[in-house]
The first five atom37 places (N, CA, C, CB, O) and aatype in JSON, in Angstrom:
{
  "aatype": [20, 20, 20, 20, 20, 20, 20, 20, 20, 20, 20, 20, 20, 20, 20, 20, 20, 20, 20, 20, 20, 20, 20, 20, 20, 20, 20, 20, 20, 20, 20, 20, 20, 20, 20, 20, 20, 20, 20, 20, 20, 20, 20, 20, 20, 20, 20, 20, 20, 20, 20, 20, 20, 20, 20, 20, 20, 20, 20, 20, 20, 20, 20, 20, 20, 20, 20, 20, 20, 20, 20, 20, 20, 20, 20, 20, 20, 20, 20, 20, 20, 20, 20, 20, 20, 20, 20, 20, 20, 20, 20, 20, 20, 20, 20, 20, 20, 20, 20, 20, 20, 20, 20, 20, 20, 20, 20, 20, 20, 20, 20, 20, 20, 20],
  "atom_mask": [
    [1, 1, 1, 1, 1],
    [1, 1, 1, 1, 1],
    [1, 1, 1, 1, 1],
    [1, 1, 1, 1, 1],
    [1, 1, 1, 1, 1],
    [1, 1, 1, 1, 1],
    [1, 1, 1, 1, 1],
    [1, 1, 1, 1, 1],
    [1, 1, 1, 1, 1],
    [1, 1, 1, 1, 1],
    [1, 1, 1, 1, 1],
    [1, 1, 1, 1, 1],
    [1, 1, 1, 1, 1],
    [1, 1, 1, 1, 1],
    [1, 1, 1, 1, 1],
    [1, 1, 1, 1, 1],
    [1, 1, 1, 1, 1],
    [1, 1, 1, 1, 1],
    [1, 1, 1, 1, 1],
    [1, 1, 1, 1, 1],
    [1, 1, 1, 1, 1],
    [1, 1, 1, 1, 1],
    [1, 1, 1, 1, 1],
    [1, 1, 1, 1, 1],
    [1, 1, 1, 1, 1],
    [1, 1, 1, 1, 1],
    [1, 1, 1, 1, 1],
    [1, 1, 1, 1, 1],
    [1, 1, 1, 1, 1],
    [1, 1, 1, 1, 1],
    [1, 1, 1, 1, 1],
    [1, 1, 1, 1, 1],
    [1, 1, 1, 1, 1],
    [1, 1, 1, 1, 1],
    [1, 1, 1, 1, 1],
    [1, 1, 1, 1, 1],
    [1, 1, 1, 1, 1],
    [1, 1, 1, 1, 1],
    [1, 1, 1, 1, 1],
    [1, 1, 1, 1, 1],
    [1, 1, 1, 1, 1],
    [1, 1, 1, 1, 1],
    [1, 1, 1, 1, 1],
    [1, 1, 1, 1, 1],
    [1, 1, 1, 1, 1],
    [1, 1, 1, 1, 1],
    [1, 1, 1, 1, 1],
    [1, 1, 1, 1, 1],
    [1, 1, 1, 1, 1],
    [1, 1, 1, 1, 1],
    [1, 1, 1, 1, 1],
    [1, 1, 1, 1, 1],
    [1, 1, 1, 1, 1],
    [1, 1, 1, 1, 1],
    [1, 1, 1, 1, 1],
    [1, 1, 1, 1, 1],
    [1, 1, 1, 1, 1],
    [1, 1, 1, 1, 1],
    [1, 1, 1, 1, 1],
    [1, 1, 1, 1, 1],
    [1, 1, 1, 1, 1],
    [1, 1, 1, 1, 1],
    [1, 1, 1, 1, 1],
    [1, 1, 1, 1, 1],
    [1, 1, 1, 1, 1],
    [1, 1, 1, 1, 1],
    [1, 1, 1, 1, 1],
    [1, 1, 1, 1, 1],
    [1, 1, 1, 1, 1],
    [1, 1, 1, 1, 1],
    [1, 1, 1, 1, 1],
    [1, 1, 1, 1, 1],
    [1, 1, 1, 1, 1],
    [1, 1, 1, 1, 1],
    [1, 1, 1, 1, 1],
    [1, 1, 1, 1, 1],
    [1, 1, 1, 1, 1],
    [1, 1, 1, 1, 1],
    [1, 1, 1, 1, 1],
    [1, 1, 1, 1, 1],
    [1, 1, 1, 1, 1],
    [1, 1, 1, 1, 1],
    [1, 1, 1, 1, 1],
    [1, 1, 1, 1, 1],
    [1, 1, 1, 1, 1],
    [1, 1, 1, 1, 1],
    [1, 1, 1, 1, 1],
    [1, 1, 1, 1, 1],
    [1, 1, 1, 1, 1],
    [1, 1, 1, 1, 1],
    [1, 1, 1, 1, 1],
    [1, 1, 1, 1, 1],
    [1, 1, 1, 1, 1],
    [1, 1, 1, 1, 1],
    [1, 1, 1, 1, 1],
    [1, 1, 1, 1, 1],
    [1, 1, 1, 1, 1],
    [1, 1, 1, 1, 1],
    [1, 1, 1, 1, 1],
    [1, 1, 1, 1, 1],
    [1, 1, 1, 1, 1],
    [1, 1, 1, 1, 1],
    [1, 1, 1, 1, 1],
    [1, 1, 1, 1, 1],
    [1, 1, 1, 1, 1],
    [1, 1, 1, 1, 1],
    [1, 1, 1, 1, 1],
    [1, 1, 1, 1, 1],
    [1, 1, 1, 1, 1],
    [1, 1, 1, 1, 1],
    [1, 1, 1, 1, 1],
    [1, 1, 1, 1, 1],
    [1, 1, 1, 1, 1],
    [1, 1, 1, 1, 1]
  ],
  "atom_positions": [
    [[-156.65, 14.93, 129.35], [-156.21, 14.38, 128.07], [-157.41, 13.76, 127.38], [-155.06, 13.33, 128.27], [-158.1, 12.82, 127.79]],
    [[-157.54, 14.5, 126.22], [-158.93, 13.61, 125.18], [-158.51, 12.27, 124.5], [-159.48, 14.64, 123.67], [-157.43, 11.79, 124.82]],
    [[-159.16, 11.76, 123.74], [-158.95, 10.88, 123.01], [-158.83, 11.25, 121.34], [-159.91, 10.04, 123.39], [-159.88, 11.62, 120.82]],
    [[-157.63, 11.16, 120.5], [-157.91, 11.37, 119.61], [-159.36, 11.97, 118.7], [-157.48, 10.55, 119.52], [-160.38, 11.35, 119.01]],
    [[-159.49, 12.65, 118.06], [-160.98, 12.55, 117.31], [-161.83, 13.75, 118.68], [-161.82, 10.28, 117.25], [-162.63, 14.59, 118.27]],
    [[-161.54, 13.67, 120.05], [-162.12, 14.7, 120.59], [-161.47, 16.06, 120.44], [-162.27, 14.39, 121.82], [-160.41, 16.16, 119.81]],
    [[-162.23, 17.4, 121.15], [-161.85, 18.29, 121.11], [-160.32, 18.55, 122.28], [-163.07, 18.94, 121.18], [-160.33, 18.1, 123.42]],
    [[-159.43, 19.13, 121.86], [-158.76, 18.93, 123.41], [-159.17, 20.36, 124.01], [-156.8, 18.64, 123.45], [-159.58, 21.3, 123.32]],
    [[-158.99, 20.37, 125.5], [-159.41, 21.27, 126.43], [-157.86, 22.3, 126.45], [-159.95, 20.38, 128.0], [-157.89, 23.52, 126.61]],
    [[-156.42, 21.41, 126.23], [-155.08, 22.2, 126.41], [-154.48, 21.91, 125.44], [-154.23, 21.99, 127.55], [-154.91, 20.91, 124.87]],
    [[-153.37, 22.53, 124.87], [-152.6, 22.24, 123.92], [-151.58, 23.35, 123.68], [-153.38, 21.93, 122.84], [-151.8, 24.52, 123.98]],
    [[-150.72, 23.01, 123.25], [-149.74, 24.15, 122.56], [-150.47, 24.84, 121.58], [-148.41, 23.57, 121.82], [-151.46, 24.54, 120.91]],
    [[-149.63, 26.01, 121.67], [-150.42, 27.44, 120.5], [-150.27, 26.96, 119.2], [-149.54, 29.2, 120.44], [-150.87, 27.51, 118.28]],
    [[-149.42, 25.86, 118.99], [-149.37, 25.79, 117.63], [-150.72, 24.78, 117.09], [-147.83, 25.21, 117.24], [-151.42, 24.76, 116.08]],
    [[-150.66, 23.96, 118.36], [-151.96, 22.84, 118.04], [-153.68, 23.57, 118.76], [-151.43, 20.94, 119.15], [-154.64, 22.8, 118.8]],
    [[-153.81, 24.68, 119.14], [-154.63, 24.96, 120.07], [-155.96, 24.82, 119.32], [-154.32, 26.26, 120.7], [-156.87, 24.89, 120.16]],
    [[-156.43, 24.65, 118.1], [-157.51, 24.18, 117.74], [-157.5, 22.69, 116.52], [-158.16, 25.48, 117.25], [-158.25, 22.49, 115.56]],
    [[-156.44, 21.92, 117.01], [-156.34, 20.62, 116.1], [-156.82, 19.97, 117.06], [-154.94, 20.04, 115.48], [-156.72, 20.0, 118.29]],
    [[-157.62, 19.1, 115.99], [-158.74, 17.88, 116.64], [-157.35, 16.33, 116.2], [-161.03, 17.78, 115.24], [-157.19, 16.17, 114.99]],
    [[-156.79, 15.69, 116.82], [-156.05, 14.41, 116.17], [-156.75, 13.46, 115.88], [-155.1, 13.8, 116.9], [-157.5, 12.88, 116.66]],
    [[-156.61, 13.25, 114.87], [-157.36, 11.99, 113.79], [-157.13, 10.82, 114.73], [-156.49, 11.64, 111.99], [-156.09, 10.29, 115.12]],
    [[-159.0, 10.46, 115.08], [-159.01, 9.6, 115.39], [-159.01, 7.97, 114.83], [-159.6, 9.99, 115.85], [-159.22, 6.99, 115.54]],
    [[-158.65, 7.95, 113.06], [-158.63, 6.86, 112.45], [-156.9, 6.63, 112.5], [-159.45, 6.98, 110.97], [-156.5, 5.6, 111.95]],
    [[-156.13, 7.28, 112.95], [-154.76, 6.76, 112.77], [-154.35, 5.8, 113.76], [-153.8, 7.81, 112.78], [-153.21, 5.34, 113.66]],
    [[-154.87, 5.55, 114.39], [-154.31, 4.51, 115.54], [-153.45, 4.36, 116.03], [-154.26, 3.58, 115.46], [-152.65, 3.43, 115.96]],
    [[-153.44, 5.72, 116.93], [-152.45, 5.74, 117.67], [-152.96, 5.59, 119.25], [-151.7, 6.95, 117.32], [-154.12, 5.54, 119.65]],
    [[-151.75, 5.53, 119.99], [-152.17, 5.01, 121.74], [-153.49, 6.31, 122.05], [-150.27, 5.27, 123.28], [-153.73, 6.33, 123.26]],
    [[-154.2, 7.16, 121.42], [-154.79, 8.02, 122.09], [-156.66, 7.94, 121.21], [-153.7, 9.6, 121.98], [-157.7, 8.6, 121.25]],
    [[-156.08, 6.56, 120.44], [-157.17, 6.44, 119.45], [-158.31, 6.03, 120.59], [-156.85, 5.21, 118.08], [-158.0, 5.46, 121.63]],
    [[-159.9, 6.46, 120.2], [-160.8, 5.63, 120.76], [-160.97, 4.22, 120.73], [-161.69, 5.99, 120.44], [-161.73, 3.65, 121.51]],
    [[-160.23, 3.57, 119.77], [-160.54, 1.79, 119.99], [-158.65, 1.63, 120.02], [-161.74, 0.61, 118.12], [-157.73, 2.23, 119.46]],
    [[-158.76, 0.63, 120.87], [-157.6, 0.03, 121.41], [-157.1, -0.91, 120.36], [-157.88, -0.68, 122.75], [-157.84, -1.66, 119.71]],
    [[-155.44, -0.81, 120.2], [-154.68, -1.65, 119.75], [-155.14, -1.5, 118.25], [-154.76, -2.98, 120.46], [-155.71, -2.32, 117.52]],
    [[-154.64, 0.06, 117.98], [-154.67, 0.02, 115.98], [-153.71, -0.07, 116.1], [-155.1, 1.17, 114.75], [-153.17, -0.57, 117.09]],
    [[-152.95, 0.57, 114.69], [-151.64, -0.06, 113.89], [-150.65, 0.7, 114.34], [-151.63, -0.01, 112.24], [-149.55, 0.45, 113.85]],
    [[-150.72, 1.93, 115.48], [-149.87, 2.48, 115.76], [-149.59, 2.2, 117.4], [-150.1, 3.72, 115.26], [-148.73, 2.83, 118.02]],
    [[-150.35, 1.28, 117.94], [-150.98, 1.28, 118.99], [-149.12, 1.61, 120.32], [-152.15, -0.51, 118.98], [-148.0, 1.23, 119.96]],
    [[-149.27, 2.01, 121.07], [-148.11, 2.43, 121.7], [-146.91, 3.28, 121.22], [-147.66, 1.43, 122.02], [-145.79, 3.47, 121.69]],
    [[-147.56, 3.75, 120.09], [-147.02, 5.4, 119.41], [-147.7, 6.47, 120.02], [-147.34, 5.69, 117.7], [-148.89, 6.19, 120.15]],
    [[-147.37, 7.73, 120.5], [-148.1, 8.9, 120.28], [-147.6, 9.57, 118.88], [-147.91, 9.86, 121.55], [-146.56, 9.57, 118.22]],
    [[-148.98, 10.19, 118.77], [-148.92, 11.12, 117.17], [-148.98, 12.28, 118.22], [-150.51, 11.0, 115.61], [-149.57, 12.55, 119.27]],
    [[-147.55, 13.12, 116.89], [-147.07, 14.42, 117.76], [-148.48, 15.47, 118.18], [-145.81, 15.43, 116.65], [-148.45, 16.38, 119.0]],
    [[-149.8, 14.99, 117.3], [-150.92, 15.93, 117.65], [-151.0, 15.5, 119.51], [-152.61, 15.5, 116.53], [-150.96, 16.36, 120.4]],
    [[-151.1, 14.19, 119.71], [-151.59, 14.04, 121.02], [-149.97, 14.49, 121.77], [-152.33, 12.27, 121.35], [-150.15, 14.58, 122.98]],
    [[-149.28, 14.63, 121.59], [-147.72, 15.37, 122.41], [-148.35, 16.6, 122.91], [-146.13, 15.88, 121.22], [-148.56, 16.95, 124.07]],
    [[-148.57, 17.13, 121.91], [-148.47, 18.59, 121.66], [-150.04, 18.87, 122.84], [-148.61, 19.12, 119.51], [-149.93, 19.74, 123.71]],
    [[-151.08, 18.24, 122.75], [-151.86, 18.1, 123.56], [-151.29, 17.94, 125.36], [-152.53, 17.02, 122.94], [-151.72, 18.43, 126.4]],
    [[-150.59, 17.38, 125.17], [-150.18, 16.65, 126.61], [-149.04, 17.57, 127.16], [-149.55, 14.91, 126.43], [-148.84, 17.79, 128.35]],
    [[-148.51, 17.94, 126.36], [-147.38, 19.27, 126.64], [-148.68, 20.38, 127.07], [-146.19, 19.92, 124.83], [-149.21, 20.51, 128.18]],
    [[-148.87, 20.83, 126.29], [-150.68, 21.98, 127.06], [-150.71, 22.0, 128.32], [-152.52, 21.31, 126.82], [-150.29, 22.84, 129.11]],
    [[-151.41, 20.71, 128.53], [-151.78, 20.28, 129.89], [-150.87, 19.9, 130.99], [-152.52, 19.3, 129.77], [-151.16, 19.57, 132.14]],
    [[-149.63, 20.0, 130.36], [-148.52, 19.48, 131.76], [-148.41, 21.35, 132.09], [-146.34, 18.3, 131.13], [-148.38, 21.92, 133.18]],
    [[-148.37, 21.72, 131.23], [-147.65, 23.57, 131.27], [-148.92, 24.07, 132.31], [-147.67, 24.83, 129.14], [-148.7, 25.0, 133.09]],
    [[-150.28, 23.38, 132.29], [-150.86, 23.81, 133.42], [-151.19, 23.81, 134.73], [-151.35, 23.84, 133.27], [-152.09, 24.32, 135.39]],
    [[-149.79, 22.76, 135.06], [-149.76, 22.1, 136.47], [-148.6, 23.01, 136.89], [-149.47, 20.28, 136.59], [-147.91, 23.74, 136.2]],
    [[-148.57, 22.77, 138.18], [-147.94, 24.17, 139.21], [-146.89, 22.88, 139.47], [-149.12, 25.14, 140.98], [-147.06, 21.67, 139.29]],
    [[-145.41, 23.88, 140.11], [-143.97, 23.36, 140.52], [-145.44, 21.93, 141.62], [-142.36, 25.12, 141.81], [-145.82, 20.92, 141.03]],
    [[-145.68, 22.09, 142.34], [-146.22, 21.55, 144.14], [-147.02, 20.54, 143.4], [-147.38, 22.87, 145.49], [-147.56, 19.84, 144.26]],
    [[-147.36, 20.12, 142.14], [-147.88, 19.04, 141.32], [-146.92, 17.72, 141.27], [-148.09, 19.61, 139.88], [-147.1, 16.55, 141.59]],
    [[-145.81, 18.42, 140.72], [-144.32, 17.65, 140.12], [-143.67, 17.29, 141.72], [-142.97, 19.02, 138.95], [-143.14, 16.19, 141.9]],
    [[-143.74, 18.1, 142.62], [-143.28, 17.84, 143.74], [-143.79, 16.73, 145.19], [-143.25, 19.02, 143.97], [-143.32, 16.33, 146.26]],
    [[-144.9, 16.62, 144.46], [-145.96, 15.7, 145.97], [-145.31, 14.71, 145.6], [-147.99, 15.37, 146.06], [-144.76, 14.59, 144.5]],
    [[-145.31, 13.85, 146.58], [-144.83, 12.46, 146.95], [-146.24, 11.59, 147.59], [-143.46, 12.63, 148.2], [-147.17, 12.14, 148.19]],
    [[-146.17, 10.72, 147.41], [-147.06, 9.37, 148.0], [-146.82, 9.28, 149.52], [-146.53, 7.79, 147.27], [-145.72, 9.2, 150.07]],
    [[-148.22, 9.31, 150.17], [-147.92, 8.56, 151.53], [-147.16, 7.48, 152.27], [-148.68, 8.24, 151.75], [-146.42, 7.51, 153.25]],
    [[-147.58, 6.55, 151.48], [-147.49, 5.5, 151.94], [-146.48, 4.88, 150.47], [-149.05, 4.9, 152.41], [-147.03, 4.63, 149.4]],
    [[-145.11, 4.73, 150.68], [-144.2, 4.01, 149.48], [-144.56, 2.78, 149.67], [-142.55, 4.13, 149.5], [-144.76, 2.26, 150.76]],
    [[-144.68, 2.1, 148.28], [-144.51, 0.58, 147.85], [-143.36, -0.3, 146.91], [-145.65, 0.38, 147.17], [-142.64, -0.02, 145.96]],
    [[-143.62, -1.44, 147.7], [-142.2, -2.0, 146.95], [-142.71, -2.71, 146.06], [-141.1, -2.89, 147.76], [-143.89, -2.83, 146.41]],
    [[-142.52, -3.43, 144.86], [-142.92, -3.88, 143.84], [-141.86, -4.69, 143.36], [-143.37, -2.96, 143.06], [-140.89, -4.11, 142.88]],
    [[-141.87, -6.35, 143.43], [-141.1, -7.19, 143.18], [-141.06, -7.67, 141.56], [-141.42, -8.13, 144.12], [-141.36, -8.7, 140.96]],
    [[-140.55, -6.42, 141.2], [-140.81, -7.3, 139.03], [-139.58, -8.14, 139.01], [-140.56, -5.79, 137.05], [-138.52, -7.59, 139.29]],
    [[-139.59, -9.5, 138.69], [-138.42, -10.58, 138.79], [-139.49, -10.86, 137.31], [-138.12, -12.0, 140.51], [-138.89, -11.41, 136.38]],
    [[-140.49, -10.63, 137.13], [-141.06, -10.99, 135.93], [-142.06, -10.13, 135.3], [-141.58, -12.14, 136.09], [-142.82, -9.37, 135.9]],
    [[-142.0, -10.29, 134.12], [-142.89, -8.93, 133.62], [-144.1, -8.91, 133.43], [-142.6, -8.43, 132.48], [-144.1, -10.03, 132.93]],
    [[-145.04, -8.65, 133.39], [-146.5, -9.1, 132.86], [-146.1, -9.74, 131.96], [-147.58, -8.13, 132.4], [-145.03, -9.59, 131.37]],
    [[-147.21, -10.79, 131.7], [-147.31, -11.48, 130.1], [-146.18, -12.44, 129.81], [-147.2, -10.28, 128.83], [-146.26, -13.02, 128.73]],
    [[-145.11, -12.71, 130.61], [-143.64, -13.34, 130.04], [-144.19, -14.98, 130.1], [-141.93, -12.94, 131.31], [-143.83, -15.97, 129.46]],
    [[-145.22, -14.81, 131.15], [-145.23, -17.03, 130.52], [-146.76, -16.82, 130.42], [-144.62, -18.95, 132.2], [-147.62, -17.39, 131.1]],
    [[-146.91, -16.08, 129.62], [-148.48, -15.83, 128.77], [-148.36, -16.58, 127.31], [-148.86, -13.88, 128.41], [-148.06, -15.91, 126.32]],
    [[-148.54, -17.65, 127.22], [-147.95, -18.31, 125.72], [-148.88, -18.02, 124.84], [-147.69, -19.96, 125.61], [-149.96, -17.58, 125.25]],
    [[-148.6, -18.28, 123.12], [-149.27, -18.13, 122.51], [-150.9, -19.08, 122.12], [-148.41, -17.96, 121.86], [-151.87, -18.63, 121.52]],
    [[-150.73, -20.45, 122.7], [-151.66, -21.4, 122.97], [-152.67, -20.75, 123.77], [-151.1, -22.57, 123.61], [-153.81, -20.54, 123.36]],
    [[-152.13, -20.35, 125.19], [-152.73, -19.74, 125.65], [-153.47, -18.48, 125.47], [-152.25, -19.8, 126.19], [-154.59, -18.52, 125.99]],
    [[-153.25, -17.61, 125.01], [-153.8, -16.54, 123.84], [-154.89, -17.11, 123.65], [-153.01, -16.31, 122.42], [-155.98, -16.9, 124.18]],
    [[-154.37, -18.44, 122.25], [-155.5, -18.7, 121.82], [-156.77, -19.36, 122.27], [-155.23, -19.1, 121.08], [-157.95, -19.22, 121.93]],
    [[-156.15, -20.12, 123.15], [-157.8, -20.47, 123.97], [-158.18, -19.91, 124.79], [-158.1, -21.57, 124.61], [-158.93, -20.5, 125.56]],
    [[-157.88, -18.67, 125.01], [-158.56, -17.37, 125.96], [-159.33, -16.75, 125.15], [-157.57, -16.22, 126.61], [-160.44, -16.38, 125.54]],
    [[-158.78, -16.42, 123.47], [-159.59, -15.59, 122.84], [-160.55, -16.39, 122.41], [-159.02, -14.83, 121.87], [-161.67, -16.12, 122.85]],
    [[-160.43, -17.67, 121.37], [-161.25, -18.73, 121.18], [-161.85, -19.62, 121.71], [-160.95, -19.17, 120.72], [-162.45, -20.43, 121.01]],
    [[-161.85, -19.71, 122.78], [-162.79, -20.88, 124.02], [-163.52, -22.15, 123.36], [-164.29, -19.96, 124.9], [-163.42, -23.35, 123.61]],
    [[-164.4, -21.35, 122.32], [-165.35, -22.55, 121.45], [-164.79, -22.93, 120.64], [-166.57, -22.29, 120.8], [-165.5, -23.3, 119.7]],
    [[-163.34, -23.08, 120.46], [-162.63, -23.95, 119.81], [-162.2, -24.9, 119.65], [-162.18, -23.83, 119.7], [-161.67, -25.3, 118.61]],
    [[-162.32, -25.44, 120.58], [-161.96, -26.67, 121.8], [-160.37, -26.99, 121.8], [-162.84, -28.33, 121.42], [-159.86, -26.63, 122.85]],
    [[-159.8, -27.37, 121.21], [-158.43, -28.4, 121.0], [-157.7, -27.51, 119.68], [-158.95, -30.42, 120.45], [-157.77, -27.42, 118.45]],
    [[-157.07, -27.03, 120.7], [-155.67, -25.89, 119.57], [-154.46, -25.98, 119.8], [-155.63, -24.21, 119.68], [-154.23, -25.96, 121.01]],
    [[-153.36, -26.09, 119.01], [-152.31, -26.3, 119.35], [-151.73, -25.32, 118.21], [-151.98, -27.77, 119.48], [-152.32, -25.12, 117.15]],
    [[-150.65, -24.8, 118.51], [-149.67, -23.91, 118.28], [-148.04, -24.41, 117.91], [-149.74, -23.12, 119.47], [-147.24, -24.95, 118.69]],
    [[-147.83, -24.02, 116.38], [-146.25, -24.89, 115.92], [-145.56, -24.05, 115.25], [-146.3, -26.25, 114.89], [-146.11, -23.08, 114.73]],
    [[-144.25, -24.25, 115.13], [-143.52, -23.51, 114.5], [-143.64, -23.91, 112.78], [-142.15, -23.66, 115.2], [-144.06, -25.01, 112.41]],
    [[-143.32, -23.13, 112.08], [-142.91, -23.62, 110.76], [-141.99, -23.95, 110.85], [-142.88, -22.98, 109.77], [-141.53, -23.19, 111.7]],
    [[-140.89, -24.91, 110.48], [-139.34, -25.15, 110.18], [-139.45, -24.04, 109.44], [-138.69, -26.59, 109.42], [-140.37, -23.34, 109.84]],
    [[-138.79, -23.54, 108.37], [-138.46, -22.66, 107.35], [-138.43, -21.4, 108.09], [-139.42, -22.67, 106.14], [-137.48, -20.65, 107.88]],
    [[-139.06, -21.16, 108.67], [-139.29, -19.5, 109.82], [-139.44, -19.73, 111.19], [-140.81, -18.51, 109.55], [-140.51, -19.47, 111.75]],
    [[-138.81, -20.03, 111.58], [-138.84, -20.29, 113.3], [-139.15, -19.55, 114.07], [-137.83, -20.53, 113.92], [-139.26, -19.99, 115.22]],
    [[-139.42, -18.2, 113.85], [-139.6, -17.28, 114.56], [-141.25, -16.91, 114.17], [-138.45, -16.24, 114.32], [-141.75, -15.9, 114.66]],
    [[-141.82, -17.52, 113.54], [-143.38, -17.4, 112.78], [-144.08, -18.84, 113.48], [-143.31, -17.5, 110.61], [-143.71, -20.01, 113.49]],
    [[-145.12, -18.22, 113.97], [-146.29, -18.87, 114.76], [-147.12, -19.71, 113.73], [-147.28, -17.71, 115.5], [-147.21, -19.23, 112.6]],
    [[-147.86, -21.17, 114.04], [-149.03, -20.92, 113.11], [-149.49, -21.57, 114.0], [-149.21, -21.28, 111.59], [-148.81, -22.37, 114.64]],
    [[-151.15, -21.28, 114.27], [-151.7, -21.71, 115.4], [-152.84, -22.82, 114.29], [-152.4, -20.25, 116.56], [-153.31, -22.37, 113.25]],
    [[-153.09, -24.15, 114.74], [-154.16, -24.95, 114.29], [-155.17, -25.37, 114.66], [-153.93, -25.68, 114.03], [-155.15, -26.4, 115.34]],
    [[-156.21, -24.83, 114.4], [-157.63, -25.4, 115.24], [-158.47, -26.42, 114.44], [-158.75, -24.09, 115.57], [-158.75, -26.34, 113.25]],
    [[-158.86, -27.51, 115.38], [-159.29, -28.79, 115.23], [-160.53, -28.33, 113.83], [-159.95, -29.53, 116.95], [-161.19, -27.31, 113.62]],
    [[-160.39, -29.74, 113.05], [-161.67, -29.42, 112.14], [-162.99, -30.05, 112.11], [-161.35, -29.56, 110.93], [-163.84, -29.64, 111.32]]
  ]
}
């Protein structure tokens, strides 16, 4: 699987020489988290359909050695707060705090010291 903007190696006949625009930002873009980010654009489908059509039944069929159990009671990120965010991304910020608006409760505004 390429990255948007590259050539792909597989693809459906209909896409077999489309290059997918790598400025749309989608999950297959070269820079992470554009505006589509956890969309595929049907160019990169149609890519990924290609390349599944070239894997054999004994691909789809292998199983893992060794099974693992995996306890999700919580998801990534669920007590990742937004404070926290911000003084991970901002460090040299020193003293930030994070409030609701009354009027929109559901809208963040984060305040850094002046």
């Amino acid at each position: 699987m390429v990255h948007d903007g590259d050539k792909p190696m597989y693809s459906t006949p209909a896409y077999q020489n489309i290059i997918c625009d790598a400025n749309a930002g989608f999950t297959m873009a070269p820079v992470a988290n554009g505006k589509r980010n956890g969309e595929w654009s049907k160019c990169s489908l149609e890519h990924l359909r290609g390349f599944a059509r070239t894997l054999t039944q004994a691909c789809f069929d292998r199983t893992a050695d060794k099974h693992y159990k995996i306890n999700v009671t919580q998801l990534p990120g669920a007590t990742f707060t937004k404070l926290s965010l911000c003084r991970k991304t901002y460090p040299d910020f020193g003293d930030i705090s994070v409030h609701s608006v009354s009027e929109r409760p559901d809208v963040q505004h984060v305040v850094l010291p002046s």
